[in-house]
Structures are given as C-alpha cells and as structure tokens.
C-alpha positions in Angstrom: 3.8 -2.3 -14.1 7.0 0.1 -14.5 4.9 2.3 -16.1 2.2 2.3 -13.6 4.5 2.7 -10.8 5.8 6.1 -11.8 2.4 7.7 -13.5 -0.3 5.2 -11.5 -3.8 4.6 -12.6 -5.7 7.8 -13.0 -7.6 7.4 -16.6 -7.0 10.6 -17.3 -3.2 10.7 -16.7 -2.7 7.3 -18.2 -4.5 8.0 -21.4 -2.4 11.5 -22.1 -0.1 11.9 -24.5 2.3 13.0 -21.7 1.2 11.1 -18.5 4.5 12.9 -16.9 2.8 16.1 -17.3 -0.3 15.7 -16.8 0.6 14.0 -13.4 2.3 17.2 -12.4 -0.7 19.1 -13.6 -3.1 17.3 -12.0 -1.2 17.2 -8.6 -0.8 21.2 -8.5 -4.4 22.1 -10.3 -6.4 19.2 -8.4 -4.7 18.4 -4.8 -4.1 22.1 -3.9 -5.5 25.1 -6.6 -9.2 22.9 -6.2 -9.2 22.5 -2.8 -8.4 25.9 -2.1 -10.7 27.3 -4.4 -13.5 25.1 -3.1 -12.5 26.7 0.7 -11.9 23.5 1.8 -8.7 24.5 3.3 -7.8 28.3 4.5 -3.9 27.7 4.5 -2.8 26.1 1.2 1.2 26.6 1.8 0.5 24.5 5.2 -1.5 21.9 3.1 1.1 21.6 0.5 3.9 21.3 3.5 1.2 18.3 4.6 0.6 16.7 1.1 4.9 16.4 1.2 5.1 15.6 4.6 2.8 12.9 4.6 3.7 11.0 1.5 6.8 9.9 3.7 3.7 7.7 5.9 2.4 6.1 2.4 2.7 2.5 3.0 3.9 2.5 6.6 2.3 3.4 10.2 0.5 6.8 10.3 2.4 8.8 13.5 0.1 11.8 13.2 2.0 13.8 15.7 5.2 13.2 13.3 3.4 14.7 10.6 2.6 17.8 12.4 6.2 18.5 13.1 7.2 18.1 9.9 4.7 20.0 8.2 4.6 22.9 11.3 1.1 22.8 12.1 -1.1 21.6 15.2 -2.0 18.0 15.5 -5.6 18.3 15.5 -4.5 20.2 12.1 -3.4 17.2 10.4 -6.3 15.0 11.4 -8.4 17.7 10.0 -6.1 17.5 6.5 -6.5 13.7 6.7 -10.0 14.5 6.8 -10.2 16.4 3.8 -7.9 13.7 1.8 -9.8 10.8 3.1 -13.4 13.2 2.4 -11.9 13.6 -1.5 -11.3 10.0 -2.2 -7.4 10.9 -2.7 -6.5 8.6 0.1 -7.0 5.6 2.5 -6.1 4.0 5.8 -5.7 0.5 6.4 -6.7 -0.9 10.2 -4.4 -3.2 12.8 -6.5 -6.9 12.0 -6.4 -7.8 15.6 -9.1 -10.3 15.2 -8.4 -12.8 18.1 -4.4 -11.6 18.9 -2.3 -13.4 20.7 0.7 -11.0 20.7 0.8 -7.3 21.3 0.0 -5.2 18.5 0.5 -1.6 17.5 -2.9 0.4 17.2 -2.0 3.1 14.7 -3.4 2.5 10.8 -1.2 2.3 7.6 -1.4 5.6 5.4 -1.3 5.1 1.6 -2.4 8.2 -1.3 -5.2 6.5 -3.3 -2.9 6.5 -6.3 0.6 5.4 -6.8 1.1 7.9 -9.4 -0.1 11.0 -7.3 2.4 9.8 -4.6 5.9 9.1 -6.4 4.3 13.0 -8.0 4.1 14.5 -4.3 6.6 12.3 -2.3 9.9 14.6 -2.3 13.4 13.2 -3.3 16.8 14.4 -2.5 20.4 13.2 -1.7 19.7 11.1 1.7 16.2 9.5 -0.5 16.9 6.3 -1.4 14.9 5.4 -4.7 14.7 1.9 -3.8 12.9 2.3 -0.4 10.8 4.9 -2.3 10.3 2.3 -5.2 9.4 -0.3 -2.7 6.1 2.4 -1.0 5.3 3.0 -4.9 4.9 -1.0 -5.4 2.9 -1.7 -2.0 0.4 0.8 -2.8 0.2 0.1 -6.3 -0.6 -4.0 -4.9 -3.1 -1.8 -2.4 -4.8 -0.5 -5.1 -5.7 -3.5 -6.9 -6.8 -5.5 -3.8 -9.4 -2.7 -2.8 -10.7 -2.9 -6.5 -11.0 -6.7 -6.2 -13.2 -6.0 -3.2 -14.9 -3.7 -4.3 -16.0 -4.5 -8.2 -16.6 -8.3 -6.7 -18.6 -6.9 -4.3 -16.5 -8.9 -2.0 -17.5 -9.1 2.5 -14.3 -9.0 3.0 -12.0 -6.5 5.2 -8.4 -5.1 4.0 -6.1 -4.9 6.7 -2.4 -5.3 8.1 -1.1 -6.9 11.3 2.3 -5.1 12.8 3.5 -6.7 16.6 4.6 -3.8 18.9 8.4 -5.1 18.2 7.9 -4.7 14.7 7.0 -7.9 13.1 4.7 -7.0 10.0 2.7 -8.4 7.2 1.5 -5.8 4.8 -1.6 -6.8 3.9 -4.8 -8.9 5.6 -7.5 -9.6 3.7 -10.4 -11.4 5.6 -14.3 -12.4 5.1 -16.6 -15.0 4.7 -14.3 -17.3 2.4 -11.6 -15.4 2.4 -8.3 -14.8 5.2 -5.0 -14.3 2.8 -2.0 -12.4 4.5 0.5 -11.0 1.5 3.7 -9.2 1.7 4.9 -7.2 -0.7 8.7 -7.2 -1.3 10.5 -4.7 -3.9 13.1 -7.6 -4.6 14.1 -10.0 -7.8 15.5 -12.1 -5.2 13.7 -14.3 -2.1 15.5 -14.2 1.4 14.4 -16.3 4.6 14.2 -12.8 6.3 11.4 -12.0 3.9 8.8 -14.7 4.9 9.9 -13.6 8.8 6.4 -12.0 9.4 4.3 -14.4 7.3 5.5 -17.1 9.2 4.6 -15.2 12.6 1.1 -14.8 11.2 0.9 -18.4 10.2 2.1 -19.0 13.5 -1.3 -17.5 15.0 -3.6 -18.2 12.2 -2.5 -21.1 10.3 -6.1 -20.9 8.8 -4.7 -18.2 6.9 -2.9 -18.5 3.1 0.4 -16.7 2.8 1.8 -15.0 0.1 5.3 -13.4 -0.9 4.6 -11.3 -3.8 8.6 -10.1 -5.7 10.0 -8.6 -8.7 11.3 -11.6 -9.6 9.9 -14.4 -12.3 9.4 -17.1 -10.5 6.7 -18.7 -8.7 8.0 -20.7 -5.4 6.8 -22.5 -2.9 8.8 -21.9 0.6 7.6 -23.4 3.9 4.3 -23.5 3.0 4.4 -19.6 1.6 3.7 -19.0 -2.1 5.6 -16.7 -3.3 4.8 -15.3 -7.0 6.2 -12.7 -9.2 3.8 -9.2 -8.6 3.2 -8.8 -12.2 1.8 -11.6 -12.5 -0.5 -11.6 -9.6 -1.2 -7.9 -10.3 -2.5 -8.8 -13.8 -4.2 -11.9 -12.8 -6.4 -10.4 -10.0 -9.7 -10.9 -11.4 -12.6 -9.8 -9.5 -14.8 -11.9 -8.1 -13.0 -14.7 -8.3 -10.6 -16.3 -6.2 -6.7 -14.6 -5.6 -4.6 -17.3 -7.0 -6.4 -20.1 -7.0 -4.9 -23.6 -8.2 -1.5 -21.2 -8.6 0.5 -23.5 -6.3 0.2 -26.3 -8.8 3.6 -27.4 -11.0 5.4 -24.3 -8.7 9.0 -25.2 -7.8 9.9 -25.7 -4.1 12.7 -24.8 -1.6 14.4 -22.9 1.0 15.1 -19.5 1.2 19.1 -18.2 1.8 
C-alpha cells in the first residue's frame, strides 16, 4: 500500500522500471503537453496553476470560487477545467447522500484526482505542508479508488457518496443500493481515538440501518460501539468485487472502548 500511495495505480507507471519517473512524465506529457496539443485548453500556464491549485480540494469539499482565486482565473473558468478533468477520466466528484436528512447538510461535492499517484505527483509541498495531512488525502483517495472499482467490475446498483452536516460532522464515504448502505471513514492513524468514530456514530444516529466502518493504519481489527474498525491494508486487499465488503469480518474481532 506504501507503494501505491506515492506512485498510485496507473499500469503503466506501476509496471516501469522507475515508477517515480514515469509519474512525473506522465503528469507533464499527459495532464498538460496532451491537452494542450489536443486544444482542449487555450491557456496551459492557467491550467497548470489549476491542476496545483486544485489538488489542495482532493479528498475534501470542492469551494470552486476558492479554486479560482488561487489559481487567478474566473469561476466559470474553473468549472470549465473541471470539465475537461472530469471529460478525460482524470478525476471524480463524490455527491452530499442526503437521502432522507434529518440535519442540515452542506451541498457542495468532494473532489478527488482519479489516481492517488497523479495527485501526491501534482499536489505542491513546502515548509507550512504537513506530510501527514497530505499522506492522509493520498490514503482516502487511494480507499476511493478501490470502492468505485468494486462497483463498477461487480456491476454493483449502488451509489458512492459522503454525508458532511453544515457544522462539520463528516463521514467520508456512503456507499448505498439495493443490498447495500455501508458508511466508512478513513483515518491516516495506527492508533483509534473516540473522536474518530464522532461522525459514524452521528450517521448511525440517523440511519442505524446502515454498517459503519473505521478503516486505520493500524493491525488490528476492533470492534467499538457497534463500529468495525479494520486495518486499511487489509480491507484494501480484501475488496473483492462482487461480493460483499467485509462480510463475516466481525467474527473472533476484539472489542472495546476507544481513549
């Protein structure tokens, strides 16, 4: 997982000799020289400023107008940027689930680059960065990843989502269909703390229907008020698709309370 965490998933970056650099090849040559060669964008240093500006959105809440001031360029530019990223495959948006709310929600989607590779490759670092916050976005879309290709390759009805209250109570990922309603938060952390299982509890809270998951960088698998919480590895390389996430894991797990 460490390794796909810094140089992602592409097959052609992770089957070179140097997946480093072919990463950084493949970000300058495919994400700007090809889109400006195709004409698909007039302005490439404003698209480059964009492709940096916007990798500080992956994993959290698209502010579109934030965007724009960061990478100088008109709002109705950016949308039209998104466009083009969304229109190229090279990334995705996840919805508010607001399926039956009973608290006030925010209405903006989640913004995540299709591959966690292309974004630790794009996403700037400096002094005030801190590599564990950027470490954490890397892991949530690499856990994205996989649940879109469960759907997807087990031709799954089901809807990918997240659910964020207006005062900031979040779960990072919904997933809900026929047979299916699983809320998972994704934690960059060897250690479990009560304030982790804060917004899975709020969901449960609403939709006890639902199962909730804790997935860490730790080895253990818990069970903590009715949350299981499993090391992401694990659940990563178990994800099998078209069948059930996790099924039967809850079985022999240790139980507790969270500090």
């Amino acid at each position: 997982m460490a390794a796909s965490l810094q140089t992602g998933l592409v097959p052609l970056i992770t089957s070179s000799p140097d997946p480093r650099e072919t990463l950084a090849s493949y970000v300058a040559l495919y994400l700007r020289e090809e889109v400006q060669m195709e004409g698909i964008v007039r302005n490439i240093s404003a698209f480059s400023r964009f492709l940096e500006a916007v990798s500080f959105s992956h994993g959290s809440t698209l502010n579109i107008s934030e965007v724009a001031r960061e990478c100088q360029v008109k709002r109705k530019t950016v949308d039209n940027y998104l466009a083009v990223l969304d229109d190229l495959l090279l990334s995705f948006q996840l919805p508010v689930f607001s399926r039956r709310a009973k608290r006030h929600l925010v209405s903006h989607p989640k913004f995540y680059y299709f591959d966690s590779g292309v974004f630790r490759s794009v996403r700037p670092t400096g002094p005030l960065d801190s590599p564990h916050e950027i470490d954490g976005a890397g892991l949530e879309g690499l856990v994205a990843q996989h649940l879109r290709a469960w759907i997807a390759y087990g031709n799954k009805n089901c809807n990918l989502s997240y659910w964020r209250t207006k005062s900031g109570v979040e779960v990072d990922f919904i997933l809900y269909g026929q047979d299916t309603f699983l809320a998972i938060e994704v934690k960059n952390s060897a250690k479990i703390n009560r304030k982790m299982l804060n917004g899975l509890t709020a969901f449960r809270a609403d939709y006890p229907e639902a199962q909730a998951f804790l997935l860490y960088r730790g080895n253990e698998r818990r069970l903590i008020n009715n949350v299981l919480c499993l090391p992401c590895e694990r659940f990563l390389r178990d994800l099998v698709p078209g069948q059930p996430i996790a099924a039967g894991s809850s079985d022999g797990l240790g139980t507790g309370h969270a500090k």
